[in-house]
N, C-alpha and C positions, 0 to 999 in steps of 0.2 A: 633286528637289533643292530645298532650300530656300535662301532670300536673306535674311541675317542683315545689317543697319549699326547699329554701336554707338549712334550715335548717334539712332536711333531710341527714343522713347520707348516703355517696355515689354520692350526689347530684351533684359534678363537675365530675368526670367522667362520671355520665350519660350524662350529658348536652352537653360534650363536646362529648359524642358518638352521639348524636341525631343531635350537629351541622355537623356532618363530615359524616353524613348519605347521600349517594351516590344521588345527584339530575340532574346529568347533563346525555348526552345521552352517549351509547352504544356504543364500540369499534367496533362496524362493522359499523357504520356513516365514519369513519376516511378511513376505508378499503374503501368504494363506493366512498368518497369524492378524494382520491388519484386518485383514475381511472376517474372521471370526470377530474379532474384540469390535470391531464397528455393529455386526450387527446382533452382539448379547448389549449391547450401550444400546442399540435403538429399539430390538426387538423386548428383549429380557428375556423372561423362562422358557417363550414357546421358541427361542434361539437353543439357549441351552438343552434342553431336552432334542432337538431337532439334530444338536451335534454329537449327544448323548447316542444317539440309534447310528447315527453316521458313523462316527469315529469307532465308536463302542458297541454296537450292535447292543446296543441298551434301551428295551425300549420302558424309557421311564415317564411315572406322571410325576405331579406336583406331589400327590398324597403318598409316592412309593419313593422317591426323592433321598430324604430323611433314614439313615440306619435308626430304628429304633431302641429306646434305651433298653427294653427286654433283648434286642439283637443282641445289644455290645454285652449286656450281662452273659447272655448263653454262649456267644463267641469267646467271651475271656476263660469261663467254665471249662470252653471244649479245647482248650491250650495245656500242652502236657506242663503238670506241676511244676519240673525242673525247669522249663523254658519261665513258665511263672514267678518261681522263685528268683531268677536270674533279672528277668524284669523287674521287680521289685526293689534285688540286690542293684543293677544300674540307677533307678529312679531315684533310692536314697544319697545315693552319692553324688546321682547331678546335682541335684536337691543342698547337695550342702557346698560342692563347691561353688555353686552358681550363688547360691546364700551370703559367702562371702564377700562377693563384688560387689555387695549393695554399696551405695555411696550416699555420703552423708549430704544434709542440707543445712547452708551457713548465714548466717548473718553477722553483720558487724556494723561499729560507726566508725567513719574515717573520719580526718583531721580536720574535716572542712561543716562536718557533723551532719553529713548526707548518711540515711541507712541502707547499705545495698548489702545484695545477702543473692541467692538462689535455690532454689526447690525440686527435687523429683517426684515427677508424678509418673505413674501408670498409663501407657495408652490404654485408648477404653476396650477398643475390637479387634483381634488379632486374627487372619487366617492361616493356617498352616495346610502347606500342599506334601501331601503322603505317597512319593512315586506307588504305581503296582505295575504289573507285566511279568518284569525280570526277575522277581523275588515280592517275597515279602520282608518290610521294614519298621521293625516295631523299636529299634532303636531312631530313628529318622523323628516315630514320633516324641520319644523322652526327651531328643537334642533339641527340639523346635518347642514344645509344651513346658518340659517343668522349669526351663530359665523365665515364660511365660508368665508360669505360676507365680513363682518367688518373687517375680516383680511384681507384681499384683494386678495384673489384666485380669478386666474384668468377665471378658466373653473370648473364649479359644473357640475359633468356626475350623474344624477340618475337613480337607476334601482329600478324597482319595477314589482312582478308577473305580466304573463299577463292574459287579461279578461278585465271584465269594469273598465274603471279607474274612480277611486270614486271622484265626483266631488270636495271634500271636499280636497284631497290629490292634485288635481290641483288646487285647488283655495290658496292653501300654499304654492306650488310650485312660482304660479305667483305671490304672496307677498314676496318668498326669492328671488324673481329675479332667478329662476330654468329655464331655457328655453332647455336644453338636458336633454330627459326623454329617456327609451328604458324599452322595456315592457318584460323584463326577471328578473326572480326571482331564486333560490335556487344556489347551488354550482356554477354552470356553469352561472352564472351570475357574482359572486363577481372574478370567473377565468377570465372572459372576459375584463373584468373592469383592471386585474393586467396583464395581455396579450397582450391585443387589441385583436379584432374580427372582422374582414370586416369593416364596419364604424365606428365602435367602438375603438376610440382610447385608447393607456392603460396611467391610472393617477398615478401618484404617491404615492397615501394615499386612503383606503377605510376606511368609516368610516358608523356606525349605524347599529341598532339589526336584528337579524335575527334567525330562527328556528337552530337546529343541526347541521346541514349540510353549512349552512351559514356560523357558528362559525368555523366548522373543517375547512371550506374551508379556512377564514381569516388565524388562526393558521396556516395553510400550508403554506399559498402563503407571510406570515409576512416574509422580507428581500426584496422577489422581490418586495413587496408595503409594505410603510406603514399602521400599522391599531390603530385605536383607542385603542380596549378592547378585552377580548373575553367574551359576553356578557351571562351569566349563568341567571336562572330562577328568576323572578323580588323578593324582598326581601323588609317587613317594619318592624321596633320594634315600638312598642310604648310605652312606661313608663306613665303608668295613675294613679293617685291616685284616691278614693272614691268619691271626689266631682264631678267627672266628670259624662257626662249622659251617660246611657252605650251604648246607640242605637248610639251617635256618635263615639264610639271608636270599636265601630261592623262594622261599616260603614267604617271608616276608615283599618281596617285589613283587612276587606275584597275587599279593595279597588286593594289592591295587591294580595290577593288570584285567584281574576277572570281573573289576566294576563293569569294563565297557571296551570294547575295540579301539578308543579312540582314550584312553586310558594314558598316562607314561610314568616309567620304572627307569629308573639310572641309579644303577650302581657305584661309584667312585671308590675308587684302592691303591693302595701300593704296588701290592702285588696280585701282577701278571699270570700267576699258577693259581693264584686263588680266582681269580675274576674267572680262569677257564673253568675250574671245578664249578664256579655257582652257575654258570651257562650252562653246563651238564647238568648240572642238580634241577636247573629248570626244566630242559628237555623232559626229565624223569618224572617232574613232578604235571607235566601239564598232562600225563597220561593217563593220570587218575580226577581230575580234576571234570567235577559235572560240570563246571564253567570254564573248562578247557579250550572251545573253539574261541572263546572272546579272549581269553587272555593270550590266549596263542598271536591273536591277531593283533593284541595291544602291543607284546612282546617283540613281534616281528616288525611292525611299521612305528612305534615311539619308544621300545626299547631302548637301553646306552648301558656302555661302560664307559668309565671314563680311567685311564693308568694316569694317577698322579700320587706326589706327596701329600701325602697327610697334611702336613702343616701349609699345604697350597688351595684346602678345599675349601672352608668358608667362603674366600671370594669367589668360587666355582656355583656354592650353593647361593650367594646372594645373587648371581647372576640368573640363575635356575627360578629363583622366587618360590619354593615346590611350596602346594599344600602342606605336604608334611615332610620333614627330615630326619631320621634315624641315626644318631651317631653311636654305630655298635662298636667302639673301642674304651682302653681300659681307663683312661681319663677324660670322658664324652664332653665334661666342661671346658678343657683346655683347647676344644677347638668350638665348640658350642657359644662359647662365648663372646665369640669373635665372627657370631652369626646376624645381621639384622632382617632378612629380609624372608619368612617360613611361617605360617598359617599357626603348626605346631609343632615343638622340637622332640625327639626320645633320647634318652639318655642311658647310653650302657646297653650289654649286650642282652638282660634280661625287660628290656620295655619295647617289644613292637609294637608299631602302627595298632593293629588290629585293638590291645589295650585301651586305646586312644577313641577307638569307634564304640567301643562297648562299654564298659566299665572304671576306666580312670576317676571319671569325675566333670574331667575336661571336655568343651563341646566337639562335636566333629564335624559342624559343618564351617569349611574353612574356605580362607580364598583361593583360588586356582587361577590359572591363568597369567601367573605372573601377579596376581593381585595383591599378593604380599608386601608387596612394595608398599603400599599406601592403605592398608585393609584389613581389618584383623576378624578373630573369628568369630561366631553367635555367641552373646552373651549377654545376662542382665540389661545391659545399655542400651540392646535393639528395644526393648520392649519398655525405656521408661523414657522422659523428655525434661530436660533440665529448662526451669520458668526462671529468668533473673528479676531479680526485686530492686528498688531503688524508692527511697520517701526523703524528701527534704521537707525542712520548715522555713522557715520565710529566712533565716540568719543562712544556713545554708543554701539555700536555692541564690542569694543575694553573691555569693560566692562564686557559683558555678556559669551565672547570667550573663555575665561581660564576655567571657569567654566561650560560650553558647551563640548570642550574638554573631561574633565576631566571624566564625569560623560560618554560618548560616549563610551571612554578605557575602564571604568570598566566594563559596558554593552558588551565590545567585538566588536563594531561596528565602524568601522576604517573611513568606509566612513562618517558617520556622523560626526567622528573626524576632518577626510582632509575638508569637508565640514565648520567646523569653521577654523582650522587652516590653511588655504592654503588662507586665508582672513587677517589675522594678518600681 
């Protein structure tokens, strides 16, 4: 963990060296990843499957491939009720806040009595990638599928490692209405997805997180499919002042510490005696923690505190760009406000991060990496495509042709000249 005070000379440039400190994977991922994605593109299934036993000690056929729909049935059965109901309880509320952002489609006539207007449609084939190994994530699949749903794609393909499929992941599967699963994970899964592979049709759009190799694979195969992000080591800030308890604000950094070793927690404050209390409160909490060695390690090597004024943090936090930002003080708007650049923001000392991964409403997969800048998080909008309209009639078109013309010539392009002019 590092010890950042403003007020220390040198201070921005440190910070800004410790934000830009190298956390993502290894140039030789991209080198393996190019040779996998080369040859599920030439080979197809008997690639996939070959990397299936490789990577996964999977040995799968084309006919064993496919989670069966009786699997996902007895899988979501064998999920304790409570976990059930809570799936449910998050699925409805994605469900309506994602419902929300639907966006309307318009038309109009302008002055010149040209009709232009624009439409959303639906992508038709969507994949969704479902990390496994480290856990299971049956929220991962509500945030990727039911914004999905609400837009109206027509086929959700999920891919998720294979091994046991953890009941809990089918049981959110059959509340986003998921019924194509296929039980491949790493590079040569998200290739197969943008490919096709033997049964495996290829979709238009892959979207949701995955390991190294995941991401290189996205970044590669982005043109031949769409993709959401490219999804870097999970990130929180939080902004606490003194009155807050420090064992919740330990709680909460380390919340995102336990994603992954390569993880980062900054806390920012006033005060000096509380920053040490949450530093202690972490000590105490990583000893109970079954994902203690990772968050230890996240803590130790991209950990921060940061000693400043309150009213100096937003340009701290716009510099940070975090996934998520937590402002646990008693008027969270009066510096929140003065926020541009965060994935997603919490407000007030009872709304942590965690709220945000499970149950809000709101999606969680957000940008990292500084991506805030210019990125915002999964929503409706990944999954629909805005067509513009335009119809003129011959009084119209007669209006817009001289100036069509004109602008064609100087560009050098004759045919798009003859193109208006041979209509006059």
């Amino acid at each position: 963990m590092r010890r950042f005070n403003v007020s220390d000379p040198g201070f921005t440039a440190d910070f800004r060296a410790f934000l830009h400190e190298e956390r993502g994977s290894a140039a030789e991922v991209d080198v393996a990843v190019a040779a996998i994605v080369q040859a599920v593109k030439t080979e197809g299934l008997p690639a996939v499957l070959r990397f299936a036993e490789q990577f996964d000690r999977a040995a799968l056929t084309e006919e064993t491939l496919r989670v069966t729909a009786d699997e996902i049935e007895a899988g979501a059965a064998a999920c304790p009720q409570s976990v059930r109901d809570a799936i449910d309880f998050a699925a409805e509320r994605i469900r309506t806040y994602h419902a929300r952002q639907r966006p309307a489609d318009a038309q109009w006539t302008d002055e010149t009595g040209t009709r232009l207007g624009w439409r959303w449609t639906p992508l038709e084939a969507v994949g969704i990638y479902v990390p496994g190994g480290r856990a299971a994530y049956p929220s991962t699949v509500l945030m990727n599928a039911v914004p999905a749903k609400v837009a109206g794609v027509d086929r959700i393909a999920m891919v998720t490692p294979p091994g046991r499929m953890q009941p809990a992941v089918l049981a959110a599967a059959k509340a986003a209405g998921v019924t194509e699963i296929w039980r491949l994970g790493g590079a040569h899964a998200v290739a197969a997805l943008a490919y096709g592979a033997g049964p495996i049709a290829a979709v238009d759009k892959i979207v949701g997180p995955g390991n190294a190799f995941v991401t290189a694979a996205k970044r590669r195969l982005y043109g031949v499919v769409g993709i959401d992000a490219l999804a870097g080591p999970s990130e929180i800030v939080v902004v606490a002042d003194g009155a807050n308890n420090p064992d919740w604000i330990a709680a909460d950094l380390l919340s995102q510490a336990e994603h992954d070793p390569a993880a980062q927690s900054i806390l920012i404050t006033d005060d000096a005696a509380f920053a040490d209390a949450v530093c202690a409160a972490i000590q105490v909490q990583l000893k109970t923690l079954a994902t203690g060695e990772d968050a230890a390690a996240s803590w130790r090597n991209h950990g921060a505190v940061v000693i400043c004024p309150l009213e100096d943090s937003p340009p701290l936090v716009d510099l940070i760009a975090p996934e998520h930002v937590e402002f646990a003080v008693e008027q969270p708007e009066r510096l929140s406000d003065r926020v541009r650049h965060a994935g997603a923001i919490f407000l007030g000392r009872h709304a942590p991060e965690a709220i945000g991964d499970y149950v809000a409403g709101s999606n969680h997969v957000l940008p990292t990496s500084r991506a805030a800048r210019f990125s915002s998080g999964l929503s409706i909008y990944d999954f629909l495509k805005r067509t513009s309209l335009i119809q003129c009639d011959a009084d119209a078109f007669a209006k817009l042709a001289g100036a069509t013309v004109a602008l064609a010539e100087a560009e050098g392009l004759p045919a798009h000249a003859r193109s208006a002019s041979i209509r006059l």
